[in-house]
C-alpha positions in Angstrom: 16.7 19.6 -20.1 14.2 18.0 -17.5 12.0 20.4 -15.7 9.2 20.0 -13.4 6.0 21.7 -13.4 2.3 21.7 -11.1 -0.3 20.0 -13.2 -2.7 22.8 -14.7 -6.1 22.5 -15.4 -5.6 23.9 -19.0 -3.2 20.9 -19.9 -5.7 17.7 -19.3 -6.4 16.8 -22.3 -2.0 16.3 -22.6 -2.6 14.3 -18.9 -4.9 12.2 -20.2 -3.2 11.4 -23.0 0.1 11.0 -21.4 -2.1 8.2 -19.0 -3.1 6.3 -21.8 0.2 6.0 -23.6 2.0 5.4 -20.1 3.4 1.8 -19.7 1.7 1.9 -16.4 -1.7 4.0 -15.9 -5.2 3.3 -15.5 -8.5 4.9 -16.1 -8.3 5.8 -12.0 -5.8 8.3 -13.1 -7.8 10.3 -15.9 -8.8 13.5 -14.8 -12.7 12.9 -15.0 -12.2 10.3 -12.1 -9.4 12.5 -10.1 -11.7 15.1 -10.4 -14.9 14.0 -8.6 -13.3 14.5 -5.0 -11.0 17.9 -5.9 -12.5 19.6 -3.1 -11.3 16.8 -0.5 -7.8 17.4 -1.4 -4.7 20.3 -2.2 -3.7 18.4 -5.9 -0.4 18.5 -6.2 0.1 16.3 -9.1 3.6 17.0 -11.0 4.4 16.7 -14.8 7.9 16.3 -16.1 9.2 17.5 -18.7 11.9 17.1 -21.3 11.7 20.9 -23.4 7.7 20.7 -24.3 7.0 16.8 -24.3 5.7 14.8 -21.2 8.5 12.6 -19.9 5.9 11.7 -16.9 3.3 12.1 -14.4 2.6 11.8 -10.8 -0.8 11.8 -9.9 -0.3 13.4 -6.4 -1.8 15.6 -3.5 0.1 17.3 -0.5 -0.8 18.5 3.4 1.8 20.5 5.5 5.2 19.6 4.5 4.3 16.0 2.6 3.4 15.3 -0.8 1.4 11.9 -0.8 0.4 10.0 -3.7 -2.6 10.6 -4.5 -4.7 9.8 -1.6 -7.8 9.4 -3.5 -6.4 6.7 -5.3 -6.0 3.3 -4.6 -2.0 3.4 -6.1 -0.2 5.8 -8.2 3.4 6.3 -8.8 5.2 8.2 -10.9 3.1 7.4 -14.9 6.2 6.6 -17.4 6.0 5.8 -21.5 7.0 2.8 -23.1 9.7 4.3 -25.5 12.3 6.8 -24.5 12.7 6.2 -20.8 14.6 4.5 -18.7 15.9 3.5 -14.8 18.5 6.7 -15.8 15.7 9.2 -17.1 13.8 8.1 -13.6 16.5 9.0 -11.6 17.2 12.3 -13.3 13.1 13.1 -13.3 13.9 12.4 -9.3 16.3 14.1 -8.5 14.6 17.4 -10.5 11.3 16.4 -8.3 12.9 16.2 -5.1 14.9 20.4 -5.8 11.0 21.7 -6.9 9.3 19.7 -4.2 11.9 21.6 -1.6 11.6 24.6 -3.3 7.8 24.4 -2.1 8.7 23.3 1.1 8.1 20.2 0.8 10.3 17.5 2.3 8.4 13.9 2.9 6.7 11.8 -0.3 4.5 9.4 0.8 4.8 6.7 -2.6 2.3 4.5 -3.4 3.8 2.7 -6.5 1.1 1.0 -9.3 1.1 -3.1 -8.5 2.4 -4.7 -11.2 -0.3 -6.0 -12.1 -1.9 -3.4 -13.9 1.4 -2.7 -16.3 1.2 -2.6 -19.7 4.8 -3.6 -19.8 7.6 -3.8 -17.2 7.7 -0.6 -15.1 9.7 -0.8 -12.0 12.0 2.1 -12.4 10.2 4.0 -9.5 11.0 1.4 -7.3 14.6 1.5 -7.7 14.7 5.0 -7.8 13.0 4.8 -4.0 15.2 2.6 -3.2 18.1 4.9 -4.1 16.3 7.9 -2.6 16.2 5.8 0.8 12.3 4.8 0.8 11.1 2.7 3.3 8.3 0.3 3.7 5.1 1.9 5.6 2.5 0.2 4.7 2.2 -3.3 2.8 -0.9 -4.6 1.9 -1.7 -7.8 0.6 -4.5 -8.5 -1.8 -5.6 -11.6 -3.9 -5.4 -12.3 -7.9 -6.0 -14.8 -10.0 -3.9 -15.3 -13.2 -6.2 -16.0 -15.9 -4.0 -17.1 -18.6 -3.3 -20.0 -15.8 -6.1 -19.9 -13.4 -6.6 -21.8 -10.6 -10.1 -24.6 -10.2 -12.2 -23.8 -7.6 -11.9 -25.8 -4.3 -14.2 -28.9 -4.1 -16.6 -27.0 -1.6 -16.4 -23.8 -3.5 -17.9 -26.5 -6.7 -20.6 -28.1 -4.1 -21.6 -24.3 -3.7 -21.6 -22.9 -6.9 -24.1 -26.2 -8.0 -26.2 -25.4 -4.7 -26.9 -21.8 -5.9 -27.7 -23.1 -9.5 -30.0 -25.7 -8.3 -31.8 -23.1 -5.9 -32.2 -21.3 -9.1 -29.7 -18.1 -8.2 -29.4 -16.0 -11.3 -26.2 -13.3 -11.8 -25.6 -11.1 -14.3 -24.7 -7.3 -14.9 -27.4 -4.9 -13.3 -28.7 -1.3 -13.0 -29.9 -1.9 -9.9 -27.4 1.0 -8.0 -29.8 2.4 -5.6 -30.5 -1.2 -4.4 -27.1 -2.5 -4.2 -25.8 0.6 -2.4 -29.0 0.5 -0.2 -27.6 -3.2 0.8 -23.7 -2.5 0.9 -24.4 0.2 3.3 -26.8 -1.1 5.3 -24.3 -4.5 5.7 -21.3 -2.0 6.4 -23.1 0.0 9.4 -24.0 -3.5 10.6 -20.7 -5.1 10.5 -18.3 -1.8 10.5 -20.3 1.4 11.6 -19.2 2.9 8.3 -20.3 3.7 5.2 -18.8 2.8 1.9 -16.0 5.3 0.8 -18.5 6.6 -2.1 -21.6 7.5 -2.2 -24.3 6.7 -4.5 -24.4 10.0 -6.3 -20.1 9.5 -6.5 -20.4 5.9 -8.2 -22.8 7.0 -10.4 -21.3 9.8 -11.7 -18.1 7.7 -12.3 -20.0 5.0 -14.0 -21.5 7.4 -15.9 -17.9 9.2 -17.0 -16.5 5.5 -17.3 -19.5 3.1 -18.3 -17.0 0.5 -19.8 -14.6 0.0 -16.8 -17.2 0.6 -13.4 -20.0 -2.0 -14.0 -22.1 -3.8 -11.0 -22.8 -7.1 -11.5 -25.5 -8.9 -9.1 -26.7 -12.6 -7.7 -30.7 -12.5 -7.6 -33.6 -14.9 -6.5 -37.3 -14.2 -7.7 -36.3 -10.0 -7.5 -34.9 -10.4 -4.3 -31.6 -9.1 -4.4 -28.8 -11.6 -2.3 -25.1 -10.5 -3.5 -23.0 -8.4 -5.7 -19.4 -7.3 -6.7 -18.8 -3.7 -8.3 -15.8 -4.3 -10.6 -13.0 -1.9 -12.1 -11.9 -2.9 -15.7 -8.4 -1.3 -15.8 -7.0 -2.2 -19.6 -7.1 -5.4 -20.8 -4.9 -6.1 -17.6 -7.2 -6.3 -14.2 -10.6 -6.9 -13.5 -10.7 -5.6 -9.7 -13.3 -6.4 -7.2 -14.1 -3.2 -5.6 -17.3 -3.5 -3.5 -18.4 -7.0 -2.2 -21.7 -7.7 -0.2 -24.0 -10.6 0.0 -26.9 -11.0 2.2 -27.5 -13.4 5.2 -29.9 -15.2 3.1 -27.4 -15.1 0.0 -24.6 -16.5 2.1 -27.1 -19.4 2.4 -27.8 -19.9 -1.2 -24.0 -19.9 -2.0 -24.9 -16.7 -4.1 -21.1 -15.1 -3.9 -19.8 -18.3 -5.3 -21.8 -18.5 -8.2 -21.4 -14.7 -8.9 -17.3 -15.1 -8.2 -17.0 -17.8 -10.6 -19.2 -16.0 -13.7 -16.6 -13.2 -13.1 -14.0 -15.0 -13.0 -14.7 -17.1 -16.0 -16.5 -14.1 -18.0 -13.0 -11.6 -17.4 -10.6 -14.5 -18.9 -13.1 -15.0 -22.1 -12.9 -10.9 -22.4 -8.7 -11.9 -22.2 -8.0 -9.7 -18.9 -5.0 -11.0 -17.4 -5.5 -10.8 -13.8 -9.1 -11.1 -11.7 -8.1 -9.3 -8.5 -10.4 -9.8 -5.6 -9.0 -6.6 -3.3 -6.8 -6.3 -0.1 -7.9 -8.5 2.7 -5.8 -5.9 5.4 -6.5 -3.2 7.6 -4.4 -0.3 9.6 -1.6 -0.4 6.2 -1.4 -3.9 6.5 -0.9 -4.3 10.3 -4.3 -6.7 10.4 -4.8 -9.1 8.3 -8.2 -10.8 7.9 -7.5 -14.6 7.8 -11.3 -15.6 6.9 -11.2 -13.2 4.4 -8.1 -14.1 2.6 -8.7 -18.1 2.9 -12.2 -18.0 1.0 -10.1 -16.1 -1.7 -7.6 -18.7 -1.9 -10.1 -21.0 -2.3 -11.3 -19.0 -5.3 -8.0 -19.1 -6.6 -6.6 -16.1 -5.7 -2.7 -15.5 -4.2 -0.2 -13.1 -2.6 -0.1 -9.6 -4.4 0.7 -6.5 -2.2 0.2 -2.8 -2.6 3.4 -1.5 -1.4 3.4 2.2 0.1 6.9 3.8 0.7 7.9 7.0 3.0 10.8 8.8 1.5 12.2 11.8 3.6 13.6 14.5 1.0 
């Protein structure tokens, strides 16, 4: 007997736990990182159930008549277990989800499915059961990811660079330098963008400080001066994502970024991560594609992985 419920505050600690034993969660779903924008959305996240045990989750908010996932997150589709569930069970769940969402008055999903990537073990259930529900493609973009089991060598210019920065004596490590970096990404955003970064200073550190293992900033330096960094999400032993990347004019002349990129790159596979995922290299839901962007990836290493987002009318 499959029901469907409204996620309550008084059952995280069953959320949580329901992430971490899902084939296909990460950290970004835990309620202590959901939780540091709750005022900036109407959570609408949904729990099925089978009698009292947790069949799965969507991580989800809603605005008039739609229920999106999660638009503080990056992706998040429906969260499903290893054992016990299957394409069947997923169409059942939807078909429940779709008669409470009505029942709410709700009759658009906006789906934004987790990139296989970050599975634990095959999960694409969801996607058939979108398919089956008559989902289209909205939005489709495409990021960059290295497979570390198999990775890639650097381009020959992307070499030449990363001996220039060593030879101008460009250190990189992991740093506590926050209010620096964030002084620097933000100033290089307004420049460049005339925006800030999507979190603040006071946001990122309170996630690193709830997450310390998976939010880390990692620097390029020369004599104090600081010339690049990257701000990485460890989701799992799965993906190390590139989340914020800035570098100085200076830094771009020292070859900083390239140096930093490949101690990342080569530091993630030794910690046996799967996949080094650089970010999307789109704007406007994939509609502009930064070609300069995507090529210095590729050169990197990195290839074609999308985050897929699907409109479903109910």
């Amino acid at each position: 007997m499959i029901t469907i419920e409204q996620y309550n505050p008084c059952n995280k600690k069953q959320w949580d736990s329901a992430v971490k034993q899902s084939r296909n969660g990460t950290f970004l779903h835990l309620r202590d990182y959901m939780g540091y924008h709750s005022d900036r959305f109407n959570d609408c996240s949904l729990v099925a159930r089978d009698d009292d045990r947790i069949l799965a989750i969507l991580p989800a908010c809603f605005e008039s008549d739609t229920l999106y996932s999660h638009r503080g997150l990056t992706y998040g589709g429906w969260l499903v277990p290893s054992r016990h569930f299957d394409v069947t069970t997923m169409l059942m769940v939807w078909e429940k989800a779709v008669a409470f969402l009505h029942e709410m008055g709700i009759f658009n999903i906006v789906y934004k499915p987790v990139p296989h990537i970050y599975h634990r073990y095959p999960c694409e259930e969801d996607l058939f059961a979108v398919f089956r529900a008559g989902g289209k493609l909205v939005e489709s973009n495409i990021s960059s990811t290295i497979d570390l089991d198999e990775p890639l060598p650097l381009d020959r210019g992307n070499k030449r660079n990363v001996n220039h920065a060593i030879r101008n004596g460009v250190a990189v490590g992991e740093s506590c330098d926050w209010q620096g970096y964030w002084q620097m990404l933000d100033s290089l955003l307004m420049a460049k963008y005339d925006k800030h970064p999507v979190h603040s200073l006071d946001e990122m550190l309170l996630l690193q400080s709830r997450f310390p293992e998976n939010i880390k900033l990692f620097t390029a330096n020369l004599d104090g001066e600081l010339l690049a960094g990257v701000l990485m999400y460890f989701c799992g032993s799965e993906v190390a994502h590139c989340q914020y990347i800035a570098s100085t004019e200076r830094g771009r002349d020292l070859k900083a970024l390239t140096l930093l990129f490949d101690h990342l790159i080569k530091a993630s596979a030794q910690a046996g991560f799967r996949y080094f995922d650089f970010g999307i290299s789109t704007e406007q839901g994939g509609k502009y594609l930064n070609h300069g962007l995507v090529q210095q990836k590729c050169r990197l290493g990195g290839r074609g992985i999308v985050y897929n987002t699907y409109m479903i009318n109910i």
